[in-house]
C-alpha positions as CSV (number, residue, x, y, z in Angstrom):
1,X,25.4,71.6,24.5
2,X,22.5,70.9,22.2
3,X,21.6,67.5,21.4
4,X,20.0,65.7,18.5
5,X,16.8,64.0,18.5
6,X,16.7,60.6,18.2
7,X,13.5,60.6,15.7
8,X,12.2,63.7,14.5
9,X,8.5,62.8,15.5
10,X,10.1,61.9,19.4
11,X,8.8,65.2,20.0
12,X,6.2,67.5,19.1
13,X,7.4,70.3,21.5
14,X,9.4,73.6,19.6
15,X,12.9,74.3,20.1
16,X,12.5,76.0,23.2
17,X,9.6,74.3,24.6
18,X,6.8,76.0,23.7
19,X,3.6,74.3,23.7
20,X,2.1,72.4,20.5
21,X,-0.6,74.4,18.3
22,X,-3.7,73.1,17.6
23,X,-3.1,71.0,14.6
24,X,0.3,69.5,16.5
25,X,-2.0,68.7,19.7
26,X,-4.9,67.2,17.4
27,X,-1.9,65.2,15.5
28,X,-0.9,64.3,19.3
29,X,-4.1,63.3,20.8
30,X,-4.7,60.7,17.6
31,X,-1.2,59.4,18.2
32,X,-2.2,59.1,22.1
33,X,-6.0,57.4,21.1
34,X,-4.3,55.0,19.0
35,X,-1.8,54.0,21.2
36,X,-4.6,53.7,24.2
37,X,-6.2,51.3,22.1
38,X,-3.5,49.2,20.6
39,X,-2.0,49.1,24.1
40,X,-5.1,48.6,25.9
41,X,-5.8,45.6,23.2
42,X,-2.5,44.1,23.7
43,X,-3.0,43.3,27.6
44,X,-6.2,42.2,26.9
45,X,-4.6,39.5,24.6
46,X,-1.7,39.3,27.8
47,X,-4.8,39.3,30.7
48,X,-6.2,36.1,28.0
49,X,-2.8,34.9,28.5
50,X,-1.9,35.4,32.3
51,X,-5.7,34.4,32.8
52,X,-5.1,30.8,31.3
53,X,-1.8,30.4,33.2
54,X,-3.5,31.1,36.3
55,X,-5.7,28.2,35.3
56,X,-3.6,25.7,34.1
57,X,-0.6,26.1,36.3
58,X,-2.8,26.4,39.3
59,X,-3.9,22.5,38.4
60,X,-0.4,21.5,37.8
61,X,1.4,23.0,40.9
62,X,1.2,22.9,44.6
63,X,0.2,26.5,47.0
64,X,3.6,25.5,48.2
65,X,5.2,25.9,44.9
66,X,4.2,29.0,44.0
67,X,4.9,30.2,47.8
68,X,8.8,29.6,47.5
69,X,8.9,31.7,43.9
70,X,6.8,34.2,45.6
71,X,9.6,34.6,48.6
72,X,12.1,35.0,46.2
73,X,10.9,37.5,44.1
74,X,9.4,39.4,47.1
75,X,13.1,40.0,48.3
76,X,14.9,40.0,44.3
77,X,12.4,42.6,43.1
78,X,14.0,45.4,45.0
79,X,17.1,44.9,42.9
80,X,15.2,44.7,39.6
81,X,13.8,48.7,40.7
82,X,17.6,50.2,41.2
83,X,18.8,47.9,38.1
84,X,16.8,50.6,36.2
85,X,17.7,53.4,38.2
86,X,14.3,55.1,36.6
87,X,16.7,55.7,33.6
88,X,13.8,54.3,31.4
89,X,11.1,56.2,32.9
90,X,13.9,59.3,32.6
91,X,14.8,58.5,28.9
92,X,10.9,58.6,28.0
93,X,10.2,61.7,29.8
94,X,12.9,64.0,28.7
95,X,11.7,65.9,25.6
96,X,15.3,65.0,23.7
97,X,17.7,62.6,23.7
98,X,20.3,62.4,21.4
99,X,21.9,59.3,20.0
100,X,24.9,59.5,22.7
101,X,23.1,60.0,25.1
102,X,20.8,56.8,24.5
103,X,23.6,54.9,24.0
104,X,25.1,55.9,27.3
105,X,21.9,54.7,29.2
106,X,22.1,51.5,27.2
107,X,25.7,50.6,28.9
108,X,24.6,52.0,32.6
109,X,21.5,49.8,32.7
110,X,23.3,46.6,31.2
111,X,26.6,47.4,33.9
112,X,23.8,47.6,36.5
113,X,21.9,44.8,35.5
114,X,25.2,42.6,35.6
115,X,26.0,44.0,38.7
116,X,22.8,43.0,40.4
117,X,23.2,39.3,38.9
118,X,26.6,38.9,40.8
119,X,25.0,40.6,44.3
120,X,21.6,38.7,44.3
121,X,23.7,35.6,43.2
122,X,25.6,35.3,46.1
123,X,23.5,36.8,48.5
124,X,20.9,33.6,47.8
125,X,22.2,31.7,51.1
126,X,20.9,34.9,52.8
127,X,17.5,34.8,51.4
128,X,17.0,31.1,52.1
129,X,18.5,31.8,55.9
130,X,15.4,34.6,56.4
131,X,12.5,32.5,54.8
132,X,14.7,29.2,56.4
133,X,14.1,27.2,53.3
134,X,17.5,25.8,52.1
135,X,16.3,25.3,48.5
136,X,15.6,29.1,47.6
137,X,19.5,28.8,47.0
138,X,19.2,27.8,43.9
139,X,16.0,28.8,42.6
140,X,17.6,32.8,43.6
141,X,21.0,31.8,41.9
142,X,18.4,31.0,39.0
143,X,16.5,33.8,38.8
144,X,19.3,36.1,39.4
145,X,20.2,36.4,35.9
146,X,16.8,38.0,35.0
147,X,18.8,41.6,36.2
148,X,21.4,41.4,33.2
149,X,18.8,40.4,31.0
150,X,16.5,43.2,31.7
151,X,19.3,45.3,31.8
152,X,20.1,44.8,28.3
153,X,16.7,45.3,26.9
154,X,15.4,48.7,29.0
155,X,16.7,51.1,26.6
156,X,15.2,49.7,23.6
157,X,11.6,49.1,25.4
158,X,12.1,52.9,26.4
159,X,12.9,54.1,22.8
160,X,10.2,52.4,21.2
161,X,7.7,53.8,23.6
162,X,9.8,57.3,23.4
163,X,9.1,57.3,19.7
164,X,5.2,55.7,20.4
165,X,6.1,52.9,18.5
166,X,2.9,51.0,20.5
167,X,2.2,48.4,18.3
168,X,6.0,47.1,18.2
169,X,5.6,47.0,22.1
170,X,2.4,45.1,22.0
171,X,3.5,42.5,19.5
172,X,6.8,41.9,21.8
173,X,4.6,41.8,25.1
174,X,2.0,39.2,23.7
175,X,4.4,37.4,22.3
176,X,7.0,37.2,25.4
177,X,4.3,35.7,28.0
178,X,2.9,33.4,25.0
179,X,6.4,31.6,24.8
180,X,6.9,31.7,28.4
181,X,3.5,30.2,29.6
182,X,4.2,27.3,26.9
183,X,7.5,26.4,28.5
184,X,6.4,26.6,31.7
185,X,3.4,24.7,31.0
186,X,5.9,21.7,29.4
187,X,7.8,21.9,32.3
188,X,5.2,21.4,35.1
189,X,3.8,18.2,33.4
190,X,7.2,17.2,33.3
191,X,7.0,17.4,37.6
192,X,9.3,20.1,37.4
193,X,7.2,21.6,40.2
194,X,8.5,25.0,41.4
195,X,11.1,25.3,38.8
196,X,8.6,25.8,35.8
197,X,8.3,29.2,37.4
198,X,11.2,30.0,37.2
199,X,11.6,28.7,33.8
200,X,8.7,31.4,33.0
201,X,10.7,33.7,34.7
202,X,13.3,33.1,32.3
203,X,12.4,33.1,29.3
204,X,10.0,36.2,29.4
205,X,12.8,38.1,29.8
206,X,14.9,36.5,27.2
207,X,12.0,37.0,24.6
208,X,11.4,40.6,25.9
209,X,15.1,41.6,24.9
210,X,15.3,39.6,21.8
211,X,12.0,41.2,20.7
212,X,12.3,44.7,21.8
213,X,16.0,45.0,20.3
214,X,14.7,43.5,17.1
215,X,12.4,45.9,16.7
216,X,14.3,49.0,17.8
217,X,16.4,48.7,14.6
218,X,19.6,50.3,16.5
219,X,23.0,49.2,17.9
220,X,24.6,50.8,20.9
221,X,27.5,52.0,20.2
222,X,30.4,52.9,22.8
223,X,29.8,55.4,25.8
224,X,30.8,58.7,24.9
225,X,31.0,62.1,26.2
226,X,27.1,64.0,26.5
227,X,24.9,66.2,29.1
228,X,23.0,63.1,31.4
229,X,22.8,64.8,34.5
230,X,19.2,65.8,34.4
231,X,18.5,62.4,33.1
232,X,19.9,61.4,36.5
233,X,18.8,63.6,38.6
234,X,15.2,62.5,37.2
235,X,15.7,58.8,37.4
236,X,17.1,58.8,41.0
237,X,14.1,60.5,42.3
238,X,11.9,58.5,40.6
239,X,13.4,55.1,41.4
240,X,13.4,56.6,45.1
241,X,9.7,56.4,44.6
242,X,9.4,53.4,43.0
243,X,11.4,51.6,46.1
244,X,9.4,53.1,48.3
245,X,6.7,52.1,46.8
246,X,7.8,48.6,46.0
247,X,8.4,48.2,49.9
248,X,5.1,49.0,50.3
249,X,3.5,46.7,47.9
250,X,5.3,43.9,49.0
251,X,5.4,44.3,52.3
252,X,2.5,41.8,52.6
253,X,4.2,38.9,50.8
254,X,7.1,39.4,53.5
255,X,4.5,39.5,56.2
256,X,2.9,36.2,55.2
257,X,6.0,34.5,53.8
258,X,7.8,34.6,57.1
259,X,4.8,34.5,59.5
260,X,2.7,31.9,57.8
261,X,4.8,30.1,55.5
262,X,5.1,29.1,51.7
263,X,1.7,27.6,51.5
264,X,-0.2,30.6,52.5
265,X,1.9,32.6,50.4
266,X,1.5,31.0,47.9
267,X,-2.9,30.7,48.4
268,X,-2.4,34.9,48.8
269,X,-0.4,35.2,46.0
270,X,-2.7,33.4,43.6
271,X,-5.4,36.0,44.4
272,X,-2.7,38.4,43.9
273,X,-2.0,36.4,40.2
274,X,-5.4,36.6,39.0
275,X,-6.6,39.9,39.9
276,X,-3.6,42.7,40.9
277,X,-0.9,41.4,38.2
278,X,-3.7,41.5,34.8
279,X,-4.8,44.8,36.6
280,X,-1.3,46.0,36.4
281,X,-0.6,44.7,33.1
282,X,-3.8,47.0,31.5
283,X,-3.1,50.1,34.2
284,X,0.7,50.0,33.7
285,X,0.8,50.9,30.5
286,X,-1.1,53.5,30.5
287,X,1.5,55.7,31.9
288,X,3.8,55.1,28.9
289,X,1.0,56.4,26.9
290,X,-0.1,59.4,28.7
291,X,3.3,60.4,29.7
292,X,4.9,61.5,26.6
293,X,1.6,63.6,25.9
294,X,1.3,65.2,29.0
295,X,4.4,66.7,29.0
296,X,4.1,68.2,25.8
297,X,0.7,69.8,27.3
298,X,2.4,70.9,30.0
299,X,2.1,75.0,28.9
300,X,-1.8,74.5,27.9
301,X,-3.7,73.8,31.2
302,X,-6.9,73.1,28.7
303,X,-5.8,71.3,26.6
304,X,-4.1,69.2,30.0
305,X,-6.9,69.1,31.9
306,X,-9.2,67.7,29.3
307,X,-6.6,64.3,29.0
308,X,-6.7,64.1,32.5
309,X,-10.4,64.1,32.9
310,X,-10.9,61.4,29.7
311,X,-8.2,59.4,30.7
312,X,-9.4,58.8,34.7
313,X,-12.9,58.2,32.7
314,X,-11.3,55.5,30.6
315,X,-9.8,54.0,33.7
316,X,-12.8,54.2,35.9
317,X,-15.5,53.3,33.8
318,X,-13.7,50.3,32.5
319,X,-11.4,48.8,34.9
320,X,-12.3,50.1,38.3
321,X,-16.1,49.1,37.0
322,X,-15.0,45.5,36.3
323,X,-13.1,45.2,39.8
324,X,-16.8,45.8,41.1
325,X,-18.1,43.3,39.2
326,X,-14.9,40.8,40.8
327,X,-16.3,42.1,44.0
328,X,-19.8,40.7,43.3
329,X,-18.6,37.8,42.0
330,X,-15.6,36.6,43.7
331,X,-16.8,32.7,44.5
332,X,-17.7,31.8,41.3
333,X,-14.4,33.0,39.9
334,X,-12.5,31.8,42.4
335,X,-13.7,28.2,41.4
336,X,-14.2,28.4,38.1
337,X,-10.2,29.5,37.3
338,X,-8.5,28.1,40.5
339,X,-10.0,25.2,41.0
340,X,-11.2,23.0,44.1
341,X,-7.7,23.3,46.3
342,X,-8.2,27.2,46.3
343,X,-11.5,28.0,47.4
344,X,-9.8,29.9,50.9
345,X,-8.3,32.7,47.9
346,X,-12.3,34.0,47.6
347,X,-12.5,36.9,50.4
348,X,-8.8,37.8,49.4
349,X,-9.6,38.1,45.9
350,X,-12.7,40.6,47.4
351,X,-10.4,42.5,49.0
352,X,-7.7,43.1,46.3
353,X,-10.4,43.7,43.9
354,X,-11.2,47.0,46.8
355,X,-7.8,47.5,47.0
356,X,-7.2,48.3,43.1
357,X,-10.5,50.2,43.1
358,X,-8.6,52.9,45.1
359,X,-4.7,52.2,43.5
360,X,-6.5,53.1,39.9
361,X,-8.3,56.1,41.1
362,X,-5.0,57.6,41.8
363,X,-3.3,56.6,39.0
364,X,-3.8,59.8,37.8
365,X,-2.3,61.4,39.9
366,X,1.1,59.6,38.8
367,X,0.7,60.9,35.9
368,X,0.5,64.3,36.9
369,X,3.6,64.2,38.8
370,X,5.7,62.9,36.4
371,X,4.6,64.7,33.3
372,X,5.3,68.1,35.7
373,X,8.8,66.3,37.0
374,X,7.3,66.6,40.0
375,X,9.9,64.1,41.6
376,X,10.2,65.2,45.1
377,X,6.6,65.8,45.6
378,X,6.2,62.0,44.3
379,X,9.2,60.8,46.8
380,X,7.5,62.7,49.2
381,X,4.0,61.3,49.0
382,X,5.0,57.7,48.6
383,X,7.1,57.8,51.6
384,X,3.6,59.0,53.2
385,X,1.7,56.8,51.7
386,X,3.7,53.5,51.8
387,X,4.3,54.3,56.0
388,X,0.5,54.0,55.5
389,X,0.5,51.3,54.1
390,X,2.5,49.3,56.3
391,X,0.9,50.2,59.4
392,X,-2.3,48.7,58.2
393,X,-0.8,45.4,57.1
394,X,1.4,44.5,60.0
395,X,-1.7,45.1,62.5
396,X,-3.8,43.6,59.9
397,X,-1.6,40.5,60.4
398,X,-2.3,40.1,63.8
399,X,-5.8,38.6,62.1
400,X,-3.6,36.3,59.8
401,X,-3.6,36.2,55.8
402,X,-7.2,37.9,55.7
403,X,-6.1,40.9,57.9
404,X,-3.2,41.5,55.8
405,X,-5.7,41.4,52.6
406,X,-7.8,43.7,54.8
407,X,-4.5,46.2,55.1
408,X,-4.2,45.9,51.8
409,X,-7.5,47.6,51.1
410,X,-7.6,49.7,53.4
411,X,-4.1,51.5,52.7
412,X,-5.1,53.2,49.8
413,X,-8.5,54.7,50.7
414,X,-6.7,56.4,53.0
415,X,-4.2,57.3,50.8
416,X,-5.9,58.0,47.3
417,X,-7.4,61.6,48.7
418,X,-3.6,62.4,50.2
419,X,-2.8,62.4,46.7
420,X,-4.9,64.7,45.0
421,X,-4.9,67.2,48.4
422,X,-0.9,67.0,48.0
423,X,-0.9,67.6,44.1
424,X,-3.4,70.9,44.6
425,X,-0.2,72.2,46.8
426,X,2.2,71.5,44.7
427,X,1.2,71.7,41.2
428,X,-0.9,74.1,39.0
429,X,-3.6,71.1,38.1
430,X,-7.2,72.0,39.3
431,X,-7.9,68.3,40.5
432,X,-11.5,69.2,42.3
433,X,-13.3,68.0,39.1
434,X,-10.9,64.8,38.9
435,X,-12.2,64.3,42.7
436,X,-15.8,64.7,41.9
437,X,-15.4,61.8,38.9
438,X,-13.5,59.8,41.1
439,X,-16.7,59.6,43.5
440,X,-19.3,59.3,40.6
441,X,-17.2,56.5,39.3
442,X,-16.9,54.8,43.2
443,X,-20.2,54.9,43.4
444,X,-21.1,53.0,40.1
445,X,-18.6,50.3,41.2
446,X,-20.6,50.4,44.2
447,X,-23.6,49.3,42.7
448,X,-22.3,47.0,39.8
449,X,-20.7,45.0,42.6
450,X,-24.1,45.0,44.4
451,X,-25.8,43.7,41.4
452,X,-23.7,41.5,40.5
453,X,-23.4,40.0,44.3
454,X,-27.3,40.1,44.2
455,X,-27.5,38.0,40.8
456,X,-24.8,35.4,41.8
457,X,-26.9,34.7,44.9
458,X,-30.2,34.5,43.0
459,X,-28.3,31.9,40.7
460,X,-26.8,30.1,43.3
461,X,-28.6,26.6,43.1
462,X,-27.3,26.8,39.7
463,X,-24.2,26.3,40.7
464,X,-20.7,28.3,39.5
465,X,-21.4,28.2,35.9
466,X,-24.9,29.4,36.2
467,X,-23.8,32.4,38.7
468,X,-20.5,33.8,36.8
469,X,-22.7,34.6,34.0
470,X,-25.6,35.8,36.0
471,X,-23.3,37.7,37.8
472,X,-22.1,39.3,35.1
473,X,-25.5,40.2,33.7
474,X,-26.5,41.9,37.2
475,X,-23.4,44.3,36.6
476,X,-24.1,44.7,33.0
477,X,-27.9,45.9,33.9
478,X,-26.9,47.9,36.5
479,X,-24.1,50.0,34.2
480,X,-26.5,50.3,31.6
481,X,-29.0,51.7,33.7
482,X,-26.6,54.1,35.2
483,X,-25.3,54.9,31.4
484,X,-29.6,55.3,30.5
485,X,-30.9,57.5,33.6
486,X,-28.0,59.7,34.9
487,X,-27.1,62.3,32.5
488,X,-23.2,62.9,33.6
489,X,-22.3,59.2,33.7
490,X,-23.5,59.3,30.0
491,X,-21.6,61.9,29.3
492,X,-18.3,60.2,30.9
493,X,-18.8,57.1,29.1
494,X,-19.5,59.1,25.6
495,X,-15.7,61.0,26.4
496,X,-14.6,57.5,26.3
497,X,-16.1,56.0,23.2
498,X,-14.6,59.1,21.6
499,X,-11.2,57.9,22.8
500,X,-11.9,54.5,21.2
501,X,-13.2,56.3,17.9
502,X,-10.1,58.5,17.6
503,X,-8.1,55.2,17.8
504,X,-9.7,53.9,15.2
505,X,-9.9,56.4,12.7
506,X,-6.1,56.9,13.0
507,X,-5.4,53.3,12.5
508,X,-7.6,53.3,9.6
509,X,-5.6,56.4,8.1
């Protein structure tokens, strides 16, 4: 049964799936530069955003309050992964979709969503009985109606970013956390403690699906017959994954919320606020750009590989670089943005910061096997990696909240080279030269964090405001020396400028 597209620029790909020719791939690769930057500027704006609620909600709420939000959503989230069903992830991936069948996904994920509200809702006296804190009752009957909300609005974020409508998805997503952090902000000075989370909660879902179906410009209409078992067949697999996965990541907020409590939870999940969620909110994204590319380049392993190679660099010589410079200078950001009550959050913050050094290595890697619907291999690996994972956590615990930030680190070094040694079995990508950049770019982290360790401990009688800076400076010297005396780093960091410039010049057109 053939289907119709739902925009004629959805996909660049023929009729049968041949690969793009060179002025469709050069039309392609500005359409990927300008969404890198507009996205890439977007959670800048959203990193200014979460950055500033870190600070201000830190001073108006207690460890112990962020702790209970953090044991709900630890348990919740799991719901929130097979709400989706990776329908969105599916819908974005498949090289058509007709109307019908977008429609049909529309209805799944809302039914889902609704049905996840009812089951989390009355299974709250459950999650209060395993954390043994009676009043997660009602903050989880609260928060359950985030499913039905996101539920509604996954198809339209999908088709906007299926038709690479980036800068409707970056005006929705600065303007959703904006709102929310106001509210939220209102109601902690009004003492409403704990529940101004979940206020934030809230209403960054409600403003997600008011924006995101404004902008869409389409109403469902009613299911209907049309082909959606590949779609499903995709979306299982990968929510497989992503469960897997999720298990893994949160695995250490279980560990700590029911061996230690709400208030170090909540000191770990600060750390976990201020670095890992920003860090996700620039790397995530990045996925919804390259994906739709890279499987149009499927059929020209050039043309492939060369998007692979830029886009690690961008990643590595801009955020896994600045996690370096978080390593060098954890203690004066620690108490510059948290404040005097947080000061034990410093080694974890060192820790996370290795931790995402490693996670945004691989990154690419997830690319790889989703623009080849690589699937299985992906389910495969993640089981692996996330059994990983949660061996080094629950004997890091035996060391308390820092051992489980030392599991946390260690996890994916071991796992990032299991990725690339699995995808050279199982797919046609040479990933040898991805390797080799990946250790050119550890290295420089290596030594930005050194300088700017070195330079916040010269600056140290300054106090925190003299070393931030200082620091900084220390890992600005040491980039620009790298970028000055070693040819190939120069040559990395000139692929990524080009990026930037092709952005630019197809805004301007």
């Amino acid at each position: 049964m053939t289907t119709e597209p739902v925009a004629p620029e959805a996909s660049q790909a023929t009729a049968h799936g041949s690969a793009p020719d060179g002025d469709e791939r050069k039309a392609l690769g500005n359409q990927a530069a300008r969404g890198v930057l507009v996205t890439v500027g977007s959670q800048v704006i959203k990193i200014v955003l979460q950055v500033v609620g870190v600070v201000l909600l830190a001073r108006l709420l207690t460890p112990g309050d962020y702790g209970l939000v953090a044991m709900v959503t630890a348990v919740i989230g799991v719901a929130e992964i097979f709400r989706d069903f990776g329908l969105s992830t599916a819908a974005i991936q498949a090289k058509t979709l007709s109307h019908a069948q977008r429609d049909n996904l529309f209805w799944i994920n809302t039914a889902a969503g609704a049905a996840f509200t009812i089951l989390v809702f009355f299974c709250a006296p459950l999650i209060a009985m395993l954390y043994g804190r009676p009043e997660l009752v009602q903050l989880t009957h609260v928060l359950s109606f985030v499913f039905v909300l996101n539920g509604l609005g996954t198809q339209y974020r999908a088709d906007l970013n299926r038709r690479l409508r980036f800068t409707a998805l970056a005006a929705v997503d600065i303007a959703a956390p904006a709102v929310a952090l106001a509210l939220a902000v209102v109601a902690a000075l009004a003492g409403a403690g704990f529940w101004a989370l979940a206020v934030q909660q809230i209403v960054l879902s409600v403003v997600l699906l008011i924006g995101n179906g404004w902008t869409a410009h389409w109403v469902p209409r009613r299911p209907r017959p049309a082909p959606m078992r590949e779609l499903f067949t995709f979306g299982w697999k990968w929510a497989g994954s992503v469960f897997i996965g999720y298990l893994g990541n949160n695995v250490d907020s279980l560990t700590i919320g029911t061996r230690f409590g709400s208030v170090s939870l909540g000191l770990y999940n600060r750390a976990f606020q201020l670095l890992m969620t920003p860090l996700g909110q620039l790397r995530g994204p990045t996925t919804k750009v390259a994906l739709p590319v890279l499987a149009r380049l499927t059929e020209d392993r050039d043309a492939s590989h060369r998007y692979l190679m830029r886009g690690q660099a961008a990643l590595g010589l801009t955020l896994v670089i600045g996690l370096g410079l978080v390593i060098g200078a954890a203690e004066p950001i620690t108490s510059i943005f948290l404040g005097a009550q947080w000061t034990s959050v410093e080694p974890i913050l060192r820790l996370l910061a290795v931790a995402g050094i490693f996670q945004t290595l691989a990154y690419v890697g997830l690319w790889i096997y989703l623009a080849h619907g690589l699937t299985t291999e992906l389910l495969q690996y993640t089981v692996i990696s996330v059994s990983i994972k949660v061996g080094c956590i629950l004997l890091g615990s035996t060391w308390g909240v820092i051992g489980v930030a030392w599991g946390f680190a260690l996890a994916p070094a071991i796992s990032w080279p299991l990725s690339f040694w699995w995808l050279s079995r199982k797919s046609t990508v040479t990933v040898r030269p991805l390797i080799m950049q990946a250790l050119r770019i550890s290295a420089l982290t290596a030594a930005v964090a050194a300088g700017s360790y070195g330079a916040c401990e010269w600056a140290s009688a300054g106090g925190r405001w003299l070393q931030l800076p200082a620091g900084i400076l220390g890992a600005a010297a040491v980039y620009a020396l790298a970028f000055l005396a070693v040819p190939v780093y120069r040559r990395d960091v000139t692929g990524v400028v080009q990026i930037v410039r092709s952005g630019l010049q197809r805004k301007a057109a």
